[in-house]
C-alpha positions in Angstrom: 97.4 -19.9 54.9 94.5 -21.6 53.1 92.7 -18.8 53.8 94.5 -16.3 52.8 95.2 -17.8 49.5 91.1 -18.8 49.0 90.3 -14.6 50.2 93.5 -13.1 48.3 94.1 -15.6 45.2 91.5 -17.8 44.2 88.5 -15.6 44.4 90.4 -13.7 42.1 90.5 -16.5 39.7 87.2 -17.4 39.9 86.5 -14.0 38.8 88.3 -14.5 35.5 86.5 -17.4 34.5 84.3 -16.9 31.5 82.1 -20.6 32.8 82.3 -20.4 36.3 81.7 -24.0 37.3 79.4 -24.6 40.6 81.5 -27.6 41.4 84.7 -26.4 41.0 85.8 -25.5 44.9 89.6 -25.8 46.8 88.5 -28.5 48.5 87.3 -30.7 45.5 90.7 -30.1 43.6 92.5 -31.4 47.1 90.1 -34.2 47.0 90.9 -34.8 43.5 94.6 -34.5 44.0 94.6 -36.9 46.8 92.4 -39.6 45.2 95.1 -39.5 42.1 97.6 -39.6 44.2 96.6 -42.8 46.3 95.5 -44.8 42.6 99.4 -44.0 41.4 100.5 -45.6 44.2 101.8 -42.7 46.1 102.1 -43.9 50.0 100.6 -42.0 53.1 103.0 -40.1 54.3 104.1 -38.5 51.0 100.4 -37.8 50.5 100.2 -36.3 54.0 102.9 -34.2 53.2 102.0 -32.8 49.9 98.1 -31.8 51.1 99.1 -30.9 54.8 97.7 -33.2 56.2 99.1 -34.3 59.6 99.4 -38.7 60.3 97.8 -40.4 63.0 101.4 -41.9 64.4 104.2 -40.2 66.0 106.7 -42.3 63.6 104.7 -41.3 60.7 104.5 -38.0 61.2 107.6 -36.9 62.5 110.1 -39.2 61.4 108.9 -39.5 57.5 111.2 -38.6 55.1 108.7 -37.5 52.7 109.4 -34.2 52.9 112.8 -35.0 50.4 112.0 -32.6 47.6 112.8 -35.1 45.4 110.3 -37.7 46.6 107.4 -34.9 46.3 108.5 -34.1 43.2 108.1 -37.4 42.2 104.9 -37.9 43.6 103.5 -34.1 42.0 104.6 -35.7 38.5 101.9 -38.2 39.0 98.9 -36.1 39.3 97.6 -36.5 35.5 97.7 -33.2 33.7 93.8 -32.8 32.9 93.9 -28.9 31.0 96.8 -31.0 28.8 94.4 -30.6 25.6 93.8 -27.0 26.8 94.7 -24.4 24.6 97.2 -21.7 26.3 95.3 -18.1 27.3 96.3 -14.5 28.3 95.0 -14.3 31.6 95.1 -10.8 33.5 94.1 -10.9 37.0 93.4 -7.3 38.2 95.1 -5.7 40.4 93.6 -5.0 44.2 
């Protein structure tokens, strides 16, 4: 699906963008995310969960119960709001 959504969705965004950073790729935002997440204290398997990312153990992986909505919810309310002194914009993304 990561595909999809870079081809269909954030090209599209990109587009908008009156500064269109060099740096600013999907990959560096997950990076970003998943350092944040770790420094909050977030554990492995919630992480894992949250950027798809599968676990090296079977008991890790299959048996977590990080997949509680509540728990990820938890953990997405860590992840420091950076565009927080961002002023709201109209954005209208054109239509394919």
């Amino acid at each position: 699906m990561g595909d999809s959504y870079y081809r269909l969705g954030w090209m599209k965004i990109l587009a908008c963008l009156e500064e269109k950073p060099d740096d600013l790729t999907l990959h560096g935002i997950r990076h970003t995310v998943a350092d944040e997440l770790k420094a909050a204290g977030i554990n492995e398997e919630v992480r894992a969960d949250l950027l798809g990312h599968t676990l090296e153990s079977e008991t890790a992986g299959r048996y977590s119960k990080a997949s509680r909505l509540s728990v990820l919810l938890e953990a997405v309310n860590k992840i420091p709001v950076v565009t927080s002194s961002v002023r709201p914009a109209r954005i209208i993304l054109p239509i394919a």
